[in-house]
NULO-658913 format. One line per 10 residues: number of its first residue (from 1); their letters; for each residue x, y, z of N, C-alpha, C. Coordinates in steps of 0.2 Angstrom, whole numbers. Example, Ala and Ser with C-alpha at 12.3 -4.5 7.8 and 13.67 -1.06 7.14 Angstrom:
<atoms>
1> AS> 66/-28/39/62/-22/39/66/-16/39 | 64/-11/35/68/-5/36/64/0/39
</atoms>
This chain:
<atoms>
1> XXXXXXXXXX> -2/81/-10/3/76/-7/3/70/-12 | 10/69/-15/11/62/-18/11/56/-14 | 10/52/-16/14/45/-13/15/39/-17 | 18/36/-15/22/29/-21/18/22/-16 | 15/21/-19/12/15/-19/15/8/-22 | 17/2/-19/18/-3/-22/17/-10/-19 | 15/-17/-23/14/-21/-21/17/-27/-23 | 17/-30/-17/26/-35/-21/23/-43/-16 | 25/-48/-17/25/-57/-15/27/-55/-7 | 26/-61/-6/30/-62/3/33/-70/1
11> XXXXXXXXXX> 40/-72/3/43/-76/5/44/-78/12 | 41/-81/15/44/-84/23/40/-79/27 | 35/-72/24/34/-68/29/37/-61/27 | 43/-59/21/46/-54/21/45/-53/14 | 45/-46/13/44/-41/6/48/-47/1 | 47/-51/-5/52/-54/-10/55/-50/-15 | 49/-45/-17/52/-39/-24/55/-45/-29 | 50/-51/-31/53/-57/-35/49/-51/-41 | 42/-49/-40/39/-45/-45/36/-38/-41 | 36/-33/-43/33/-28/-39/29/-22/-46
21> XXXXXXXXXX> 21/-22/-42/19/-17/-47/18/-9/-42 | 19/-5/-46/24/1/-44/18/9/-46 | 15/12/-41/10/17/-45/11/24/-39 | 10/30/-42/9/34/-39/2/39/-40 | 2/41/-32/-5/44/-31/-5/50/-29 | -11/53/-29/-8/63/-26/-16/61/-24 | -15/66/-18/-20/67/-13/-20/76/-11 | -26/74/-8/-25/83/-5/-22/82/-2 | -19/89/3/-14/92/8/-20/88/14 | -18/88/18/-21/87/25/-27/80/27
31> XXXXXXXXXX> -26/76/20/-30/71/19/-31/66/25 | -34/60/27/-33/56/31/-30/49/28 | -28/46/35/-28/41/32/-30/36/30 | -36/35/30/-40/31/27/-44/33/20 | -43/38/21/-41/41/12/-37/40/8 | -30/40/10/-25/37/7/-23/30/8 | -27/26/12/-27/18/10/-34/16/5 | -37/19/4/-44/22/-1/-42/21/-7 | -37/26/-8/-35/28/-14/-30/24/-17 | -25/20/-12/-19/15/-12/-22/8/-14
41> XXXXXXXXXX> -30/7/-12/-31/2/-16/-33/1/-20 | -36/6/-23/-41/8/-27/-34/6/-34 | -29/11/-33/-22/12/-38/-22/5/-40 | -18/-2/-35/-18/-8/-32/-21/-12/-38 | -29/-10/-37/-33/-16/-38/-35/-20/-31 | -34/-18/-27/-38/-24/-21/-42/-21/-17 | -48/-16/-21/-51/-11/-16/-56/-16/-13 | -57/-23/-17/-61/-26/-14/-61/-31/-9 | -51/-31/-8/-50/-34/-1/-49/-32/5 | -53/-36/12/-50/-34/16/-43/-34/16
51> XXXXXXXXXX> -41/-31/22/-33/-30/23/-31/-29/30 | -27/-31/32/-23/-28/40/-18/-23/39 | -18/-19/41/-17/-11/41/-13/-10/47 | -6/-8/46/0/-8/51/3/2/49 | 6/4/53/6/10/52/15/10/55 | 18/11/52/26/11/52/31/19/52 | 29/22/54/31/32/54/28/33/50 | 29/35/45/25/39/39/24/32/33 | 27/27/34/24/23/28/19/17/33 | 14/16/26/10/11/30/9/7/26
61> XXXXXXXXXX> 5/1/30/7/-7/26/0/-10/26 | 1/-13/19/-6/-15/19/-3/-23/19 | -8/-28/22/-7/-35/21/-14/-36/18 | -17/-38/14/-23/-43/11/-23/-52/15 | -30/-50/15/-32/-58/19/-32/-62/13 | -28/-68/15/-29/-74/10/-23/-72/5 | -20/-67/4/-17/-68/-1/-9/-67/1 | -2/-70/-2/3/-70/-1/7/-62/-2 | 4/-57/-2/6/-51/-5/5/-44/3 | 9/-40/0/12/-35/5/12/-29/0
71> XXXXXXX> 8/-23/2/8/-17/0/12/-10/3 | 14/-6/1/19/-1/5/13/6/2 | 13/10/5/13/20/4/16/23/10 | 20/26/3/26/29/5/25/36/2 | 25/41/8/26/47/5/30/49/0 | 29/54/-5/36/56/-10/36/64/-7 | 41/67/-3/43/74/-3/47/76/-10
</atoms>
């Protein structure tokens, strides 16, 4: 399973896309999701950050404490 990972600023509270870094990750088939936020950070660079972790249908969201930025994983069919 692919997925697009990317991390972009927050203005006011909402995605800004003023900059966004952009990376794709493949996992096994039937992986978890804590797996796949594992590997999203790890792509990222912020495996060392806590994060508050929201689940939106199939895409989930990562916020980092402390810091102004907002994370997507987004499956790719």
């Amino acid at each position: 399973m692919k997925y697009q990972v990317e991390l972009t600023d927050l203005f006011c509270g909402e995605a800004n896309y003023s900059w966004c870094n952009r990376y794709e990750i493949s996992l096994k088939a039937g992986a978890s999701e804590l797996a796949t936020v594992r590997a999203a950070k790890v792509a990222l660079g912020i495996n060392g950050c806590r994060c508050k972790r929201e689940a939106w249908g199939e895409t989930i969201t990562l916020k980092p404490y402390g810091s102004l930025t907002i994370a997507f994983i987004t499956p790719i069919y």
